[in-house]
N, C-alpha and C positions, 0 to 999 in steps of 0.2 A: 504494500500500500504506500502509494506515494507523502509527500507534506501534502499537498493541498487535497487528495481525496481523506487524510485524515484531518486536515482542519475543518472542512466538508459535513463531515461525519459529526464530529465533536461540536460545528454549526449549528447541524439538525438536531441534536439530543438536546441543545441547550435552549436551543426556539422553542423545541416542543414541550421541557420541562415547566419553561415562561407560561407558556399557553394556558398548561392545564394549569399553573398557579392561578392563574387574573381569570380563566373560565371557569374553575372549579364548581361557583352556584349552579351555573350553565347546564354543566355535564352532568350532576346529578343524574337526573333521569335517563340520559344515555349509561351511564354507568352501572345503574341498578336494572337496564333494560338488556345490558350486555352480559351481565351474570347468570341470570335468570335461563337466556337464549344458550350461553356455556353450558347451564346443566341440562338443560331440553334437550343440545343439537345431539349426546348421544343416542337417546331415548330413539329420535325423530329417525335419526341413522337407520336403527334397524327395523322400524314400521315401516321406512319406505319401500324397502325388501321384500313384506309379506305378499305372497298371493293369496289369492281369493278365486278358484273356479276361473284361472287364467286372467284374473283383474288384478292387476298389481296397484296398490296402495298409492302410492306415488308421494313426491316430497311435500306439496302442498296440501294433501289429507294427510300426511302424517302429521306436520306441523300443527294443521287444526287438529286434534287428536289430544298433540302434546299441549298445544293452548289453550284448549280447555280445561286438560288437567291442573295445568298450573294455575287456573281462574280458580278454580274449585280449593284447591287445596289452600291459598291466599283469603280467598272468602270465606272458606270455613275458620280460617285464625279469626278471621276481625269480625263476623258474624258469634263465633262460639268464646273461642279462650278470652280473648281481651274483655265482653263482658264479666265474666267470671272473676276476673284478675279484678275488674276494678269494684265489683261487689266483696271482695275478701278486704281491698285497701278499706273499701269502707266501714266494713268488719272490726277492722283494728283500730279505726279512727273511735268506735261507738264503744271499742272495750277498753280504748288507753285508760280513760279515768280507773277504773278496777283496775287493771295491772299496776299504775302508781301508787297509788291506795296500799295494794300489796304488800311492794318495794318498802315503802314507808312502815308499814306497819310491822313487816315482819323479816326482811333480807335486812333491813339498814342496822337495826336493832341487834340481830346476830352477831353482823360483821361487825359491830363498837364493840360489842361485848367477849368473843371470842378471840380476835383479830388487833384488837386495841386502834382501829382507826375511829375519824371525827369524820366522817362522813354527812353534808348538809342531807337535807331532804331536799326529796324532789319535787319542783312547783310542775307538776300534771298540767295546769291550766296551760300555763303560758308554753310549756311545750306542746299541746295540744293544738294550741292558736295556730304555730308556727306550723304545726305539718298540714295545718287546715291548707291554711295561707298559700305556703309552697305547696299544696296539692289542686289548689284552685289555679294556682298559676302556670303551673305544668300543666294544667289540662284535664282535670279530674273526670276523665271519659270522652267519646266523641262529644257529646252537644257541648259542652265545655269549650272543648277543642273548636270547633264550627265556630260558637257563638263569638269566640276570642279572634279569629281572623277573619269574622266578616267584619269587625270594623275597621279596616281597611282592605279596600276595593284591589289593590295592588298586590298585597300577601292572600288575597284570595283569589283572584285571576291567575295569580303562579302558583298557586298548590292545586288548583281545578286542572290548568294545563300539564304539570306534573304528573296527576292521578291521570289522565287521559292520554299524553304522552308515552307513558313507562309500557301500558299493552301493546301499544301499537307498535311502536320501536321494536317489542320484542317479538311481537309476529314477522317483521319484518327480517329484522336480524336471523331469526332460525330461521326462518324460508331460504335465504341466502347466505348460508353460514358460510357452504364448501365451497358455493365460487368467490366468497369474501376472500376468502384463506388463499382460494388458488392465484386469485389477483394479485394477492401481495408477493406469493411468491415466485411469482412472473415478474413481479416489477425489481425483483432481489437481483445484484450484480452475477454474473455466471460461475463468476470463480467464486463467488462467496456464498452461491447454491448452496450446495454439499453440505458446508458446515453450517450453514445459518437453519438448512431442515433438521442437521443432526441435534442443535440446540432447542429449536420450535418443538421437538417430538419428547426430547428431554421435559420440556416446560410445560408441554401439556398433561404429560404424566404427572407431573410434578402439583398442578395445579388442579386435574382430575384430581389426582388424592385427596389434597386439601378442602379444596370444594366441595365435592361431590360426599369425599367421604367424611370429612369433618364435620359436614351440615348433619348426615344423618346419624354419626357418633352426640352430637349437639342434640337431637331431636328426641334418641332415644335415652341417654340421659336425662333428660326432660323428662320424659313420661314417665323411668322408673324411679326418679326422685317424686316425683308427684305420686305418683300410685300409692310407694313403700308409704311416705306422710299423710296420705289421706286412710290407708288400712290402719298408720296410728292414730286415726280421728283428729290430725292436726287441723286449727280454721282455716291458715294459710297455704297448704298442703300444694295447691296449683302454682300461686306465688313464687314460696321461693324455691317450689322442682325445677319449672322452666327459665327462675332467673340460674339456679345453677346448670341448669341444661347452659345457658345461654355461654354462660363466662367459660365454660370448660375448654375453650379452644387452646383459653392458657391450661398447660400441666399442671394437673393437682387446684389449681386456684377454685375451679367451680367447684370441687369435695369440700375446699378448705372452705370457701365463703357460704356455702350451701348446710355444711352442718355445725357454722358458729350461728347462722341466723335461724336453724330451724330449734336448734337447742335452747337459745334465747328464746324463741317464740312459745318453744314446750314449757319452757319454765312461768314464762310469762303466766300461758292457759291452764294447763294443768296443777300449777304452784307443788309440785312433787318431781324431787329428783330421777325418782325413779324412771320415770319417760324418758328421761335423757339416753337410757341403753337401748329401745327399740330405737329410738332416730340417728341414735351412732351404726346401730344395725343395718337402717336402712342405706345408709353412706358409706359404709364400708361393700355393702354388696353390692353397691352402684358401682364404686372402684374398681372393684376385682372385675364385673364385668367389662369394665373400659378397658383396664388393661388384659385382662387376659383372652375376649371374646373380639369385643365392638372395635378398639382399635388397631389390632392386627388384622379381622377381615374387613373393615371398612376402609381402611386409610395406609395400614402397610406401613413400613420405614423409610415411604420415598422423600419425603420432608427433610427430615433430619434438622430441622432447626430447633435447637438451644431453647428451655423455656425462658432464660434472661435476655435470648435474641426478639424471642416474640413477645415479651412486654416492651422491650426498647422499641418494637418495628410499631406496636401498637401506640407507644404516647408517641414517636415520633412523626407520627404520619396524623394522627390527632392535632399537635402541636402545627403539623406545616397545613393542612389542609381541610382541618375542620371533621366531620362529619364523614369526610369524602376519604379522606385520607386515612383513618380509622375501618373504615369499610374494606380499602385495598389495599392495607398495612400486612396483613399477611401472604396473599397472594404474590404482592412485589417484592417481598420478602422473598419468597419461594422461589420466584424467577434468578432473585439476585443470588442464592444460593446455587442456581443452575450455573450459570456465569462464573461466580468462583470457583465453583469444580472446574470447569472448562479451564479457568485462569490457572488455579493448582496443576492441572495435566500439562499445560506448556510447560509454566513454571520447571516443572518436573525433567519434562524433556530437551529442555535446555541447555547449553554450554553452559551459562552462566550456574548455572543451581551445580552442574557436574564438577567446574574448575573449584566452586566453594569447595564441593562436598569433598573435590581430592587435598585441598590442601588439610582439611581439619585429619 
């Protein structure tokens, strides 16, 4: 590669990094419309294949097939779980006064007594206010949510276009995935074919895993933290299985955050230590199934990134990008990991790396 196809090069990456910086609100919806189409276009791949009594399926009913799946399974979150989820937060809102109550009357008094701390009491009211407060203001439901961005006409015309936008885009995108792909790699220099597919095929392995298989590692953790908490008759039992379904992308963190807050909430509800062993039960046998079932058949060792890499990639991509950058903080993560290996194999095969390794 010459200087100027590499000042070229290191041109483009630099335009395009600018871009997505100053478009970022923009791309939303193309971004969340381009994920969605990534997990489809496998699915869509092999309907298009089927026969039928010599009627082959074709790409564009397979796509509808797959788009309506993904309408349904979308609809059923925001129609089903999300109500549920905000009938429990309200749940907790209506029981805070009785768990302070509690706190005060009988954990505070223990801990002076046994313990020798000066612990104040706790004013219930005014932390009550506060999660009102901050729960009104986040959104405490859809009509909440609605009610708070119709007044203004401009943060409602761009979440209307958003929600309307993100299907279409993605019908689009999976209809035309293969000849997306195959364009670009028509448009790739000739000599830098070869290796630039041998990387694409690396990265989509790489990003199948994560995706594809993380989502449904994430999903079914969910469910069996939810299940195991609600067989303990926990209130929050939906809460916080799918908030630790949620967070588990990081290692261990969705076990760790999922059974400090359900233990909390068992002590809160039931005021008996005793419950605290069925909800470690239940997180210990979530665990063991992640690691020893869900994430070896879903997801495999193709990752390999570091859990301190993937909280760095996650606030770093938060920090640069918002919202947006948090969303594809691990994916690009994942690519960039691809790119290192590749970097490490030259590295390796190199005079330079050889002449060290003979002098030491």
């Amino acid at each position: 590669m010459t200087d100027s196809q590499k000042w070229l090069t290191f041109t483009f990456f630099l335009v395009t990094g600018g871009l997505v910086y100053i478009l970022a609100p923009v791309l939303m919806p193309f971004v969340f419309a381009a994920i969605l189409a990534y997990l489809g276009d496998p699915l869509a791949d092999k309907l298009e294949v089927i026969k039928v009594k010599n009627f082959q399926l074709g790409r564009t009913n397979a796509v509808i097939i797959v788009f309506i799946a993904i309408l349904l399974i979308l609809s059923s979150i925001l129609v089903v779980v999300i109500p549920k989820i905000e009938y429990q937060i309200s749940l907790l809102l209506k029981n805070f006064p009785e768990y302070v109550n509690w706190l005060n009357v009988s954990v505070i008094p223990w801990v002076e007594l046994h313990l020798g701390w000066e612990i104040n009491l706790i004013e219930g009211d005014k932390i009550l206010s506060l999660l009102k407060s901050n729960w009104q203001k986040a959104g405490g439901g859809l009509l909440t949510f609605m009610g708070s961005i119709s007044r203004s006409g401009a943060v409602l015309a761009a979440w209307m276009m958003n929600l309307v936008l993100i299907p279409v885009i993605t019908f689009y995108l999976l209809r035309d995935w293969d000849i997306l792909v195959a364009k670009v790699h028509n448009l790739l220099p000739r000599r830098a074919a070869p290796t630039a597919s041998k990387l694409a095929s690396e990265t989509n392995i790489v990003l199948g895993a994560f995706m594809r298989g993380q989502f449904y590692v994430m999903l079914a953790l969910g469910c069996i933290y939810s299940i195991g908490l609600w067989i303990v008759d926990l209130n929050l039992a939906l809460l916080i299985g799918m908030m630790a379904g949620l967070v588990s992308f990081v290692p261990y963190l969705g076990s760790i955050v999922g059974i400090t807050v359900a233990c909390l909430a068992a002590i809160l509800q039931f005021q008996d230590p005793v419950y605290l062993i069925p909800v470690s039960i239940v997180f210990m046998v979530g665990q063991s199934l992640e690691g020893m079932l869900l994430t070896p058949l879903l997801v495999g060792d193709k990752i390999g990134l570091h859990p301190v890499a993937v909280m760095f990639a996650v606030l770093a991509g938060g920090q640069l990008f918002g919202f947006l950058g948090v969303l594809l903080a691990l994916p690009v993560a994942s690519v960039i990991m691809v790119f290192l290996r590749h970097i490490h194999d030259i590295y390796r095969d190199s005079t330079f790396y050889s002449e060290e390794k003979g002098r030491d």
